[in-house]
Every structure is written in C-alpha cells, then in structure tokens.
mmCIF file of the N, C-alpha and C atoms, coordinates in Angstrom:
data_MODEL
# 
_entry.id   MODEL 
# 
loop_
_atom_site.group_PDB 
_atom_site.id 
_atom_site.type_symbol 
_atom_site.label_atom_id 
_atom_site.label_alt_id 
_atom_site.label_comp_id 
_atom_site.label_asym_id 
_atom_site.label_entity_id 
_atom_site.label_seq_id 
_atom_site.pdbx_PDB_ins_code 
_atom_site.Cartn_x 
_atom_site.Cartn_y 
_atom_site.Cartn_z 
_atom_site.occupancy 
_atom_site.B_iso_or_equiv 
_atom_site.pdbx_formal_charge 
_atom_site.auth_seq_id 
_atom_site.auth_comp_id 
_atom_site.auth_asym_id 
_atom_site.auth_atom_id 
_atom_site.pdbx_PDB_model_num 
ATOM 1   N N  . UNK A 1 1  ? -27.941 -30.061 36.437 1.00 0.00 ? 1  UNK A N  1 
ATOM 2   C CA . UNK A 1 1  ? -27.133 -30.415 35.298 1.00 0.00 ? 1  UNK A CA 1 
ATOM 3   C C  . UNK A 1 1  ? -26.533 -29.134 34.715 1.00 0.00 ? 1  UNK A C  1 
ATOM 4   N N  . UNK A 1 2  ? -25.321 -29.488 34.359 1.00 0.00 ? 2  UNK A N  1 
ATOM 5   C CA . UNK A 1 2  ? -24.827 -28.106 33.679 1.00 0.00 ? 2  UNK A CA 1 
ATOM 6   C C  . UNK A 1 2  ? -24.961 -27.881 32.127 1.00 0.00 ? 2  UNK A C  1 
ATOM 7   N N  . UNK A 1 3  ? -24.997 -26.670 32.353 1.00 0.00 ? 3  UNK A N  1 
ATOM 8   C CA . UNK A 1 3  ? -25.554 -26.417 30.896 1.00 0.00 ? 3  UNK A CA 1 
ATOM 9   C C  . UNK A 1 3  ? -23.948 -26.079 30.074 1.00 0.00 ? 3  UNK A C  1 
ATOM 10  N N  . UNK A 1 4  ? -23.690 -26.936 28.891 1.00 0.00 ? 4  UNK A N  1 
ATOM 11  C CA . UNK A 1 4  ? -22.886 -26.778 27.690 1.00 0.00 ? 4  UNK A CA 1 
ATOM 12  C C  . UNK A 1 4  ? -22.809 -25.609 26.519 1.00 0.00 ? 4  UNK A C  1 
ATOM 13  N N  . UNK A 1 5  ? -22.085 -25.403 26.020 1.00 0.00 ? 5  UNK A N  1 
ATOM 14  C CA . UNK A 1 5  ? -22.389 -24.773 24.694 1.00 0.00 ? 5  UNK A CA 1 
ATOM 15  C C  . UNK A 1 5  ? -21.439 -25.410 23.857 1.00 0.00 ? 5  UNK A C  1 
ATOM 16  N N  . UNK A 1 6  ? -22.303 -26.495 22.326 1.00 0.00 ? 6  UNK A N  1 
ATOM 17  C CA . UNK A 1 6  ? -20.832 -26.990 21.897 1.00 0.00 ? 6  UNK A CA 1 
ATOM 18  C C  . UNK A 1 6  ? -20.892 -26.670 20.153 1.00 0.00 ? 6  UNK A C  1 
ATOM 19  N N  . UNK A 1 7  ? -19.366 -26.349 20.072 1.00 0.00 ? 7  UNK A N  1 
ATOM 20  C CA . UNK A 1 7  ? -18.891 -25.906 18.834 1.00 0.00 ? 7  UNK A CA 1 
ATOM 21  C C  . UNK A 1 7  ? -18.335 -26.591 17.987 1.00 0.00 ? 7  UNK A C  1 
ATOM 22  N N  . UNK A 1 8  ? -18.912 -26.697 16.291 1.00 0.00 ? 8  UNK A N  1 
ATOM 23  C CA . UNK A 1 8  ? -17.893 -27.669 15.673 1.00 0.00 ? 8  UNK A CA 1 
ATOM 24  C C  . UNK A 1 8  ? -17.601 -26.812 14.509 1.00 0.00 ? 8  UNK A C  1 
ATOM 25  N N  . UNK A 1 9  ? -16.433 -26.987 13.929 1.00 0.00 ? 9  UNK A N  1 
ATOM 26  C CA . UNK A 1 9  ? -15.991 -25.517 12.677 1.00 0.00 ? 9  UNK A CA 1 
ATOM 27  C C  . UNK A 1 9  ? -15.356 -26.424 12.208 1.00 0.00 ? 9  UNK A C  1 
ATOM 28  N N  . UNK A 1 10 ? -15.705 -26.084 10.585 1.00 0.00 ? 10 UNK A N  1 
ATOM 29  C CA . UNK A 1 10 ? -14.949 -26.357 9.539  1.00 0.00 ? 10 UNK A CA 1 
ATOM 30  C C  . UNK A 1 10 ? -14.166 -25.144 9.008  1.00 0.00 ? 10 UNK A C  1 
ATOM 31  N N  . UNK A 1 11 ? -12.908 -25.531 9.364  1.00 0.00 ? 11 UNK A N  1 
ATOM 32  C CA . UNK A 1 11 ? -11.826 -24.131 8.733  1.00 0.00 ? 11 UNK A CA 1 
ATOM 33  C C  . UNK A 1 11 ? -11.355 -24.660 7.787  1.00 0.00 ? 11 UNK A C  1 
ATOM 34  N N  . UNK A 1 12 ? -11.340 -23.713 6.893  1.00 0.00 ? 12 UNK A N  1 
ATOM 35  C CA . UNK A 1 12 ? -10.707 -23.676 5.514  1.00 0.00 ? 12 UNK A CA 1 
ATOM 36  C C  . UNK A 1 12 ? -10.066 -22.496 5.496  1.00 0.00 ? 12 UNK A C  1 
ATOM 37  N N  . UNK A 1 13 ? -9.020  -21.897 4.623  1.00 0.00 ? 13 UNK A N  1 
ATOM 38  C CA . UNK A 1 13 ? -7.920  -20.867 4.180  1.00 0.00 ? 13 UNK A CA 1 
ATOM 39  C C  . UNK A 1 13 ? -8.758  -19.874 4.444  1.00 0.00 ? 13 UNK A C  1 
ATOM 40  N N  . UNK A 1 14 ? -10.005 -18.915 3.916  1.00 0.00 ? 14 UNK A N  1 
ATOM 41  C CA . UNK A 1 14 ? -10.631 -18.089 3.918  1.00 0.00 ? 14 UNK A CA 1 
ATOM 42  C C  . UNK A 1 14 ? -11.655 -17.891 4.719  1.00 0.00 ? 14 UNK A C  1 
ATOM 43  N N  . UNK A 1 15 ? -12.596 -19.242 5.554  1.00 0.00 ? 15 UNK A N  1 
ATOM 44  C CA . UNK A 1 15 ? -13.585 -19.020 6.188  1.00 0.00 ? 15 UNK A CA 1 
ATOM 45  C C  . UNK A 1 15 ? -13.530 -19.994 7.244  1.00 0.00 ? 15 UNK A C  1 
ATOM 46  N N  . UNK A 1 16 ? -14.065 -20.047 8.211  1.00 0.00 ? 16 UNK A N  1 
ATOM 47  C CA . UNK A 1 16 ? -14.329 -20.757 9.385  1.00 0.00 ? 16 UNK A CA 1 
ATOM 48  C C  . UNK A 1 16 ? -15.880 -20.940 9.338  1.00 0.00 ? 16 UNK A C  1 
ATOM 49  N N  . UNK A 1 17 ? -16.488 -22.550 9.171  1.00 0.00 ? 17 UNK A N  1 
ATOM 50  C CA . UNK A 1 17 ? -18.281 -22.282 9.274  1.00 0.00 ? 17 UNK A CA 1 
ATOM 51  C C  . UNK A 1 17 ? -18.206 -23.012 10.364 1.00 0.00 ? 17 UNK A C  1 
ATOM 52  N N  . UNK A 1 18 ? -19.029 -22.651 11.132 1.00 0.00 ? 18 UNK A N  1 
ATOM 53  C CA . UNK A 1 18 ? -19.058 -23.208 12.575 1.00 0.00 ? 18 UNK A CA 1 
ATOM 54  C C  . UNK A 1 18 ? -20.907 -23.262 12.540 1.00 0.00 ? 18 UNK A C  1 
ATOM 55  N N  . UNK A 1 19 ? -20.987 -24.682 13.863 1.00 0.00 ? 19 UNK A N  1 
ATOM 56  C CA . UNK A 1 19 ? -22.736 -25.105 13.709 1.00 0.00 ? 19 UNK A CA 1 
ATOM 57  C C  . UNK A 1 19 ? -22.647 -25.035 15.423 1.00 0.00 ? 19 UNK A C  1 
ATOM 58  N N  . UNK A 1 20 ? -23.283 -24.692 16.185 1.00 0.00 ? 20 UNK A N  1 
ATOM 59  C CA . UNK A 1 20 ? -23.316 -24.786 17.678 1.00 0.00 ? 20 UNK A CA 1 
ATOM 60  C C  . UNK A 1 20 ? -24.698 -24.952 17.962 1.00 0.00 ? 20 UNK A C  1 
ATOM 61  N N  . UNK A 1 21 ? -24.431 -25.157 19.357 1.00 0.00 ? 21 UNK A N  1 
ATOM 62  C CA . UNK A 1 21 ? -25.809 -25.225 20.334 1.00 0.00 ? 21 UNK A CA 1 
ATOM 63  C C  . UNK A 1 21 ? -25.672 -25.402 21.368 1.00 0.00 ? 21 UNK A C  1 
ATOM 64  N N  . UNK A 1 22 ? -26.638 -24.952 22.390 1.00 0.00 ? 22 UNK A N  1 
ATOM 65  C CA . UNK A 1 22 ? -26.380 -25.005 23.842 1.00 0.00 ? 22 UNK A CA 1 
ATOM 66  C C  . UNK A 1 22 ? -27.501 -26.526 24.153 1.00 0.00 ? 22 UNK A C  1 
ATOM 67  N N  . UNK A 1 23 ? -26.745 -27.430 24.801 1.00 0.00 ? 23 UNK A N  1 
ATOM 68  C CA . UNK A 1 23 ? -27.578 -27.968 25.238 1.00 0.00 ? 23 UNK A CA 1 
ATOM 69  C C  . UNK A 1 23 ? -28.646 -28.733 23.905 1.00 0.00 ? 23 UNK A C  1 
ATOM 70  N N  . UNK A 1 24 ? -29.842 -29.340 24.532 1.00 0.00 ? 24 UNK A N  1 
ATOM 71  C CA . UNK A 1 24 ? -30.586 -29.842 22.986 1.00 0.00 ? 24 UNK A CA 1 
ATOM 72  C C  . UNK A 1 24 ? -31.774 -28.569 22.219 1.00 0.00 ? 24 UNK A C  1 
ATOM 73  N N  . UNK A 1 25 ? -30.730 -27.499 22.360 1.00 0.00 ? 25 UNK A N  1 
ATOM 74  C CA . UNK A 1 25 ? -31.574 -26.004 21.611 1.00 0.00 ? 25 UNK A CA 1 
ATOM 75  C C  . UNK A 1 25 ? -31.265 -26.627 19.909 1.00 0.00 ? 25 UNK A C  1 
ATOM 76  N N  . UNK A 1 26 ? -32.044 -25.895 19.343 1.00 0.00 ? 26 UNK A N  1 
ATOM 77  C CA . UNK A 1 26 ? -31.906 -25.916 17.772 1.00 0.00 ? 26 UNK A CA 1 
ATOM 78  C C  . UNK A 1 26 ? -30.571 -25.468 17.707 1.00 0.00 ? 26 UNK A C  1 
ATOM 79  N N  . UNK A 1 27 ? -29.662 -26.182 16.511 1.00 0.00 ? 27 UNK A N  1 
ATOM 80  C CA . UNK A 1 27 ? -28.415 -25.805 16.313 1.00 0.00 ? 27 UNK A CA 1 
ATOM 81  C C  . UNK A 1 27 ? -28.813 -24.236 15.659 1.00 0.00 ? 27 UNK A C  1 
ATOM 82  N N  . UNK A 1 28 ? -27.330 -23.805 15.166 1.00 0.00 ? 28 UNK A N  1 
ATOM 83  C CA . UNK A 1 28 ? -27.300 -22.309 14.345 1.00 0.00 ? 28 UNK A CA 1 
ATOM 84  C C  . UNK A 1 28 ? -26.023 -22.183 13.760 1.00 0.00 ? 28 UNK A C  1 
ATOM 85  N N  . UNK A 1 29 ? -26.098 -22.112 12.325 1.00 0.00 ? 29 UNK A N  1 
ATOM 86  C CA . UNK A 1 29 ? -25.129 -21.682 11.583 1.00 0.00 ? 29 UNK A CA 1 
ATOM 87  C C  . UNK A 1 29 ? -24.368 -20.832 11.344 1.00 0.00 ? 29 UNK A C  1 
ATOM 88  N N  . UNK A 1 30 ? -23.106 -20.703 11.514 1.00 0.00 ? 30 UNK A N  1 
ATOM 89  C CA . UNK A 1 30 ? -22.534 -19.098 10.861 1.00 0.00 ? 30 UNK A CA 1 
ATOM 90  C C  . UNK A 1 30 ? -20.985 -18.896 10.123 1.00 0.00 ? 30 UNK A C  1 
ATOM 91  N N  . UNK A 1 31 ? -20.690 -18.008 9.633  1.00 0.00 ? 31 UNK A N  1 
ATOM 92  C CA . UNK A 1 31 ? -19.765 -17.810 8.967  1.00 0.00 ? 31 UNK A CA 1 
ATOM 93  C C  . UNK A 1 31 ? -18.495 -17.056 9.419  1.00 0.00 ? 31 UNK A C  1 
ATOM 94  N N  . UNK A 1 32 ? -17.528 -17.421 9.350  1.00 0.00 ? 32 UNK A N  1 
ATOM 95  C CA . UNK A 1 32 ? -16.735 -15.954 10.318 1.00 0.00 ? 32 UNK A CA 1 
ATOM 96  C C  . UNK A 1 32 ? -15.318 -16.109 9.014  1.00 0.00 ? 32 UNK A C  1 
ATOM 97  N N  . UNK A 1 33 ? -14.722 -15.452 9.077  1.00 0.00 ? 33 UNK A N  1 
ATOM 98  C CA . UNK A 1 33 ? -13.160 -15.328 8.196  1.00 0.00 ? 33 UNK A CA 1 
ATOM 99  C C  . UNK A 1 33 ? -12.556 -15.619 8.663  1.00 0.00 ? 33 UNK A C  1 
ATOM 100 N N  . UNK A 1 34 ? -11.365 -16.478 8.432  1.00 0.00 ? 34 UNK A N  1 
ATOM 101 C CA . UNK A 1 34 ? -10.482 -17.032 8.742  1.00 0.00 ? 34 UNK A CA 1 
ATOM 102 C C  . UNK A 1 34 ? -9.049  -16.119 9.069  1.00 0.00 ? 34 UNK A C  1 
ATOM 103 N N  . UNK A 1 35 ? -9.542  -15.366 9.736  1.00 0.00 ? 35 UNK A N  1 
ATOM 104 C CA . UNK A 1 35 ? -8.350  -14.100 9.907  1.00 0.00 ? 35 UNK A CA 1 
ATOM 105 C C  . UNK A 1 35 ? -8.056  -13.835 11.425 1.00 0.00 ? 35 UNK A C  1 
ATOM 106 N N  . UNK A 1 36 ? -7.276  -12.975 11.938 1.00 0.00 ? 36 UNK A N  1 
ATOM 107 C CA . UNK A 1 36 ? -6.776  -12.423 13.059 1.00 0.00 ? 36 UNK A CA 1 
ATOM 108 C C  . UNK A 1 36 ? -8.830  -11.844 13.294 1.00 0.00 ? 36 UNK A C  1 
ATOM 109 N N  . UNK A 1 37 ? -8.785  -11.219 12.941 1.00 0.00 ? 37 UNK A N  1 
ATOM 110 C CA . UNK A 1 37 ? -10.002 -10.006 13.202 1.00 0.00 ? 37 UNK A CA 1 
ATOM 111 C C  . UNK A 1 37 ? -10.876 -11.024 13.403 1.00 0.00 ? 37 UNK A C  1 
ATOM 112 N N  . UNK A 1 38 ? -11.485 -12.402 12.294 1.00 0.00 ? 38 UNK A N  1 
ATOM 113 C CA . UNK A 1 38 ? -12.595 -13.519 12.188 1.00 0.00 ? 38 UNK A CA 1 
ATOM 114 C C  . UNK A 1 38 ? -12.818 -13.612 13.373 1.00 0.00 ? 38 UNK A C  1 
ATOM 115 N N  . UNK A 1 39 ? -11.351 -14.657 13.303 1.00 0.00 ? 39 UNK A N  1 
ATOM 116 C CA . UNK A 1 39 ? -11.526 -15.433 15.087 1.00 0.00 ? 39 UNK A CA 1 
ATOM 117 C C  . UNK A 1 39 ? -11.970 -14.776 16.125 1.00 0.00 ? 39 UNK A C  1 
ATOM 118 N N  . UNK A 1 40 ? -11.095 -13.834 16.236 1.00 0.00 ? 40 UNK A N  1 
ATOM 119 C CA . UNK A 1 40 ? -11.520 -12.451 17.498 1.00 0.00 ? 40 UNK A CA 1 
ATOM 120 C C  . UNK A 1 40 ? -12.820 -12.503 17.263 1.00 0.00 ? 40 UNK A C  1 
ATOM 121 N N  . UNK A 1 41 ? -13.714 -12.205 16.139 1.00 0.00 ? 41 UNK A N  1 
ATOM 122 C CA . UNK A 1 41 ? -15.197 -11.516 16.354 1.00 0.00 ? 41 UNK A CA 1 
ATOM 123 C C  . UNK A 1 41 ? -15.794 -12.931 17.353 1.00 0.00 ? 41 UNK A C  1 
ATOM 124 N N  . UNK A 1 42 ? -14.866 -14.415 16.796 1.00 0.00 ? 42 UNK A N  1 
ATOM 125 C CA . UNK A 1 42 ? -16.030 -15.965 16.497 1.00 0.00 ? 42 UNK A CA 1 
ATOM 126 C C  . UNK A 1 42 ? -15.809 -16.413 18.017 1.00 0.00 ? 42 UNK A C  1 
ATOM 127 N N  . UNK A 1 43 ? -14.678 -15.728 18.573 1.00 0.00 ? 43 UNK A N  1 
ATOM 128 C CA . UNK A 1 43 ? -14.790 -16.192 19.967 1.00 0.00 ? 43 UNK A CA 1 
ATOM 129 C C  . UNK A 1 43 ? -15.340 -15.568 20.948 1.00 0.00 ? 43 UNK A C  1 
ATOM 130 N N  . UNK A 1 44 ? -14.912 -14.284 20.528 1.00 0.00 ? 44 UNK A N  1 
ATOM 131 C CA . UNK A 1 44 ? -15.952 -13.167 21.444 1.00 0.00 ? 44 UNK A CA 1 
ATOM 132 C C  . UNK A 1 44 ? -17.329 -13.251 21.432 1.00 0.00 ? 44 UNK A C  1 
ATOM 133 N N  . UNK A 1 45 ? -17.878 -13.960 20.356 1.00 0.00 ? 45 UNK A N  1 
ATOM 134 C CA . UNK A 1 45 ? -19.495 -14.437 19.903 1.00 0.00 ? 45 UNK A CA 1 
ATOM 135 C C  . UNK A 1 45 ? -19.840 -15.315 21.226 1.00 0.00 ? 45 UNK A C  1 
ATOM 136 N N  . UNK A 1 46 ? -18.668 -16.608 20.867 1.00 0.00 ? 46 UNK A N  1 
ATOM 137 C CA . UNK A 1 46 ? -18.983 -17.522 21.672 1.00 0.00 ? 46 UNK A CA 1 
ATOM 138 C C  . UNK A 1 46 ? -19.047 -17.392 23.417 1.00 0.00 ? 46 UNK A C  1 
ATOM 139 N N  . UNK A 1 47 ? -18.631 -16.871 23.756 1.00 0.00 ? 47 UNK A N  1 
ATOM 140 C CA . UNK A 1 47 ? -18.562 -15.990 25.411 1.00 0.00 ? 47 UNK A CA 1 
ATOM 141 C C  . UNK A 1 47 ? -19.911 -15.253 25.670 1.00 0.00 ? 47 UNK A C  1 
ATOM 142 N N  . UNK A 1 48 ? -19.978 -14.659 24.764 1.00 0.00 ? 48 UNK A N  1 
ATOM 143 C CA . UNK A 1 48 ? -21.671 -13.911 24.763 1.00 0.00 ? 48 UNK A CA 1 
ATOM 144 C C  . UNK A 1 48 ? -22.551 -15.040 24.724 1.00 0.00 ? 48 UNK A C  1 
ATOM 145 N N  . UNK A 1 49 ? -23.035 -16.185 23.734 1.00 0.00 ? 49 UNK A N  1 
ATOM 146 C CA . UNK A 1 49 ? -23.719 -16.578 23.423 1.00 0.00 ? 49 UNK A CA 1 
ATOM 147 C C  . UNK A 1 49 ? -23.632 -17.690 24.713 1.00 0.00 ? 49 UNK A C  1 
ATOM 148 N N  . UNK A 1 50 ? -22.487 -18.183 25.287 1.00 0.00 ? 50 UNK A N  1 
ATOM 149 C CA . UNK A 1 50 ? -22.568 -18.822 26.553 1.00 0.00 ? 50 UNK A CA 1 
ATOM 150 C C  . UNK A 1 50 ? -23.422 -18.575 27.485 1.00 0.00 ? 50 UNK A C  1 
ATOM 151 N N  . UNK A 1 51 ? -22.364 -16.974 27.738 1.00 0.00 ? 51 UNK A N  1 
ATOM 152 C CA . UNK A 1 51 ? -23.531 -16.354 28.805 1.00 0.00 ? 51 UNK A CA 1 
ATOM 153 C C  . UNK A 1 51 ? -24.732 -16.086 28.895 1.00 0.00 ? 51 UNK A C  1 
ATOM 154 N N  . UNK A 1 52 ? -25.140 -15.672 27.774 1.00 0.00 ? 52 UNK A N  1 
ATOM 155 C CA . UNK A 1 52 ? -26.487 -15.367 27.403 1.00 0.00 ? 52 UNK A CA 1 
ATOM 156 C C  . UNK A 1 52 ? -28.082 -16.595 28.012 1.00 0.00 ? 52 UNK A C  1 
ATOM 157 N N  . UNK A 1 53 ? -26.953 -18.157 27.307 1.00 0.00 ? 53 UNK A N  1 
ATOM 158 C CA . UNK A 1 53 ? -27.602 -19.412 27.077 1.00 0.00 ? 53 UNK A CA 1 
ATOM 159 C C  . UNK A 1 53 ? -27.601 -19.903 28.642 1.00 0.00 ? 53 UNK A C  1 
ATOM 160 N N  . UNK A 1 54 ? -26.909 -19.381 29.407 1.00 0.00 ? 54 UNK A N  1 
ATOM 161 C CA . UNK A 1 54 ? -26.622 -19.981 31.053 1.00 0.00 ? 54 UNK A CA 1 
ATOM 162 C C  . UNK A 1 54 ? -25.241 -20.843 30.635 1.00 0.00 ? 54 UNK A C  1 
ATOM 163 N N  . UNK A 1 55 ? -24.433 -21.011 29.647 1.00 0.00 ? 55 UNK A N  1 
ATOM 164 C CA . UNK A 1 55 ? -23.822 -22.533 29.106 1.00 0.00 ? 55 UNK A CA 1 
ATOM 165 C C  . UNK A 1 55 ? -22.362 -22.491 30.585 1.00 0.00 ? 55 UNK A C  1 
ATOM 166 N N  . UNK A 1 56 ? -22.142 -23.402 30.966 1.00 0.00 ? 56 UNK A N  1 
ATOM 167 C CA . UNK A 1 56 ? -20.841 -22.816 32.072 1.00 0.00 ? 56 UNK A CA 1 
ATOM 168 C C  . UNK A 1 56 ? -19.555 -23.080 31.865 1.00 0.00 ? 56 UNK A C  1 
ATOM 169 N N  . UNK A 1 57 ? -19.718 -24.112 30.302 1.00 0.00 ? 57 UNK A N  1 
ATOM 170 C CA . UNK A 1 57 ? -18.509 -24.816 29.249 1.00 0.00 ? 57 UNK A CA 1 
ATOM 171 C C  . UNK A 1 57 ? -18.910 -24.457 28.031 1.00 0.00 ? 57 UNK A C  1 
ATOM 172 N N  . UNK A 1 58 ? -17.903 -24.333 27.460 1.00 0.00 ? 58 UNK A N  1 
ATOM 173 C CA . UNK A 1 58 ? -17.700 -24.510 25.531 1.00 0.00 ? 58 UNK A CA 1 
ATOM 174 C C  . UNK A 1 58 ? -16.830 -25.275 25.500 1.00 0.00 ? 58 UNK A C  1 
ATOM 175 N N  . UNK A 1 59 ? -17.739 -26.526 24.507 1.00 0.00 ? 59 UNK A N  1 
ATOM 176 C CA . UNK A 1 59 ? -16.773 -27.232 24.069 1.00 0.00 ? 59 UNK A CA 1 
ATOM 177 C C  . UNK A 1 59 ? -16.633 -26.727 22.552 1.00 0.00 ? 59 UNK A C  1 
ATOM 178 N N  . UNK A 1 60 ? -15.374 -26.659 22.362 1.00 0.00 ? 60 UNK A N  1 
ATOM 179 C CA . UNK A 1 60 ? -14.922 -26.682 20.613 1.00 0.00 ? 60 UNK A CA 1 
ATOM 180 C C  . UNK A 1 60 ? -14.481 -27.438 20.051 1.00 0.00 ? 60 UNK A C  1 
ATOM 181 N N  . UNK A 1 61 ? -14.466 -27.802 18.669 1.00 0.00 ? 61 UNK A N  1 
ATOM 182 C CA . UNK A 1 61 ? -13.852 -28.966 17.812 1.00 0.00 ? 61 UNK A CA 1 
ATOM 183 C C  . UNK A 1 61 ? -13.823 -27.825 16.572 1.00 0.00 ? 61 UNK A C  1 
ATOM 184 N N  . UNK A 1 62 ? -12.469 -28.553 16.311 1.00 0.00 ? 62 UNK A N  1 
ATOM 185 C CA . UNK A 1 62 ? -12.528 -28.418 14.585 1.00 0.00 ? 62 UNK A CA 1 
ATOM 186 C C  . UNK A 1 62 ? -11.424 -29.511 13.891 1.00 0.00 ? 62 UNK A C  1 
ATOM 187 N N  . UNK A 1 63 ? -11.750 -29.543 12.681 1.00 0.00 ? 63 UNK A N  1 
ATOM 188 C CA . UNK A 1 63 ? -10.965 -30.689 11.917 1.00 0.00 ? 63 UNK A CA 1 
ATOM 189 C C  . UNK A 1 63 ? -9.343  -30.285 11.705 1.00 0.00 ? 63 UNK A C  1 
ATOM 190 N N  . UNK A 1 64 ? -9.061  -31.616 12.115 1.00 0.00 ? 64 UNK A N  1 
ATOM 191 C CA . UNK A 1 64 ? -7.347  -31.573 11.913 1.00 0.00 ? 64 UNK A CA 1 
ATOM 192 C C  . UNK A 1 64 ? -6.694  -31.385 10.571 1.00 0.00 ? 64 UNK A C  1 
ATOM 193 N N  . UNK A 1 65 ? -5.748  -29.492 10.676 1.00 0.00 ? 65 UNK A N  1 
ATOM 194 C CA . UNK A 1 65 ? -5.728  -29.373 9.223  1.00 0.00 ? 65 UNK A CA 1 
ATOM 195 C C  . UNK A 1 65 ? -4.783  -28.179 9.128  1.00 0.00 ? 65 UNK A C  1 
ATOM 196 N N  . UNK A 1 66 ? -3.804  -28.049 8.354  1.00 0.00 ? 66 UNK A N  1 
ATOM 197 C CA . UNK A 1 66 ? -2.783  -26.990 8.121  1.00 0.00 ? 66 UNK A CA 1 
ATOM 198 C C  . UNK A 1 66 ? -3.150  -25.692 8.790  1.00 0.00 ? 66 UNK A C  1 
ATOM 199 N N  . UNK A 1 67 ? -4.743  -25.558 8.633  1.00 0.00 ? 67 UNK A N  1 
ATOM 200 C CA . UNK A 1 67 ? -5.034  -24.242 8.802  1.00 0.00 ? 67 UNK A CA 1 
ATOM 201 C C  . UNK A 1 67 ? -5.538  -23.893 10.017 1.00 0.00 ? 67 UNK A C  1 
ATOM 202 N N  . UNK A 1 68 ? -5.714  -24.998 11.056 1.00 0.00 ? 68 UNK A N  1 
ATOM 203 C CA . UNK A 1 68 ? -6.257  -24.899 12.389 1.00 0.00 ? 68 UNK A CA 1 
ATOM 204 C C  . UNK A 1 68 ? -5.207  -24.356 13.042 1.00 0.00 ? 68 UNK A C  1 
ATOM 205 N N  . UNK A 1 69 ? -3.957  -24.304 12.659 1.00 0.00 ? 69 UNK A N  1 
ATOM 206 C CA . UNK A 1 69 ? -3.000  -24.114 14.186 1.00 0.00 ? 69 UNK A CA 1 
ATOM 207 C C  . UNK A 1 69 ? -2.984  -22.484 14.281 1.00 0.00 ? 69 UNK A C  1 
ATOM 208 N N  . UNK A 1 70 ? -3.434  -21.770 13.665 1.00 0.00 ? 70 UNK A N  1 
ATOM 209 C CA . UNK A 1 70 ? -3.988  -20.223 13.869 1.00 0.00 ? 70 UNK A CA 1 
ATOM 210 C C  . UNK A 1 70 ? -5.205  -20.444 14.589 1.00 0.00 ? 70 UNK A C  1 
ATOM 211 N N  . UNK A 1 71 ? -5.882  -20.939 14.584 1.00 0.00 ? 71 UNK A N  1 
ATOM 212 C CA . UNK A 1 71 ? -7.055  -20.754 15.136 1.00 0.00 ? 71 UNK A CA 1 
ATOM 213 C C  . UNK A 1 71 ? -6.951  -21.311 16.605 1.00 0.00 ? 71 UNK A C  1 
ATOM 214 N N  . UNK A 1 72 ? -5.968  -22.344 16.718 1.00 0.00 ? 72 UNK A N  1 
ATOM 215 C CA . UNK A 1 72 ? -5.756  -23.474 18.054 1.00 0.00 ? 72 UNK A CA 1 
ATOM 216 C C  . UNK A 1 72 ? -4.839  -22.241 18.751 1.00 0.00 ? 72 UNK A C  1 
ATOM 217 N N  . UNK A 1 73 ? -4.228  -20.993 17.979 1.00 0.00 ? 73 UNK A N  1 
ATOM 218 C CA . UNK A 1 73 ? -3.669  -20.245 18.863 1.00 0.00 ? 73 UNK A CA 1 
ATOM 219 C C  . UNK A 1 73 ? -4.288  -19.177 19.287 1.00 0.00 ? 73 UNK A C  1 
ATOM 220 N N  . UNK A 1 74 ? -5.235  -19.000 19.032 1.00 0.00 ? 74 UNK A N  1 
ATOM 221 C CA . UNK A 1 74 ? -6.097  -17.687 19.220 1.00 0.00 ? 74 UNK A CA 1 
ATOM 222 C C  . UNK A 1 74 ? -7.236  -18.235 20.492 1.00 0.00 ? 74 UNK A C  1 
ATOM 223 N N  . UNK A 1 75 ? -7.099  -19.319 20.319 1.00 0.00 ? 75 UNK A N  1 
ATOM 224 C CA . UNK A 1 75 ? -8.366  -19.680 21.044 1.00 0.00 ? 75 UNK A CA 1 
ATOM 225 C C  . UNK A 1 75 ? -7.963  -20.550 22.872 1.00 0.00 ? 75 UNK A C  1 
ATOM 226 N N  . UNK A 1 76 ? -6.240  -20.155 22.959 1.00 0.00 ? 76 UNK A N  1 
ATOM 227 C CA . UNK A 1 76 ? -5.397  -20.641 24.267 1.00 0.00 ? 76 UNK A CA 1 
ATOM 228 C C  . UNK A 1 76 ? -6.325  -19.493 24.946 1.00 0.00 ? 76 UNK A C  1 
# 
C-alpha cells in the first residue's frame, strides 16, 4: 500500500494553518504566513516531511477563497 501525506490549510490574508498526516499517524498542526517566503518555507516542509514519512503522494486541500489563488500558484 502506498503511503500518503495529506494536507488541509485554512488560508486567510496573513496566515496559512495547515493540519496534516501521513497515513493514520497522529495529525500535526502548524502555522506558516501567507506570503511569497510562507509558502516557500510550507512547501518545502511538505517534501521533507514526505520523504522523511516514506509518503509517495501529497495530497493538498484548501478552502475556496480570494486568497488561495497565490497559494494555487506557488504550489504548480
């Protein structure tokens, strides 16, 4: 079976909170800024934390919202 890593973020103007987990691991909370620099740190997280977990997908979600289409572009 392949192992997942899945992401769900609530973006708002200033912050992105995102809850993940690989698989049925304990979720984990975190905070990132809603900026050029945020995203960069929140995706580069997520690549590490894949690899790390074995995960061989990320799935992401976030809510449909003025402020996602920065983030829906950072993350092509």
């Amino acid at each position: 079976m392949k192992s997942v890593l899945m992401v769900g973020a609530d973006v708002h103007d200033v912050n992105i909170l995102t809850k993940s987990a690989v698989m049925l691991e304990e979720s984990r909370r975190d905070t990132w800024r809603n900026n050029a620099a945020g995203r960069k740190a929140m995706t580069g997280w997520m690549k590490k934390l894949a690899r790390e977990r074995g995960a061989s997908e990320v799935i992401f979600a976030y809510e449909a919202s003025g402020v996602g289409f920065g983030l829906y572009d950072d993350m092509k």
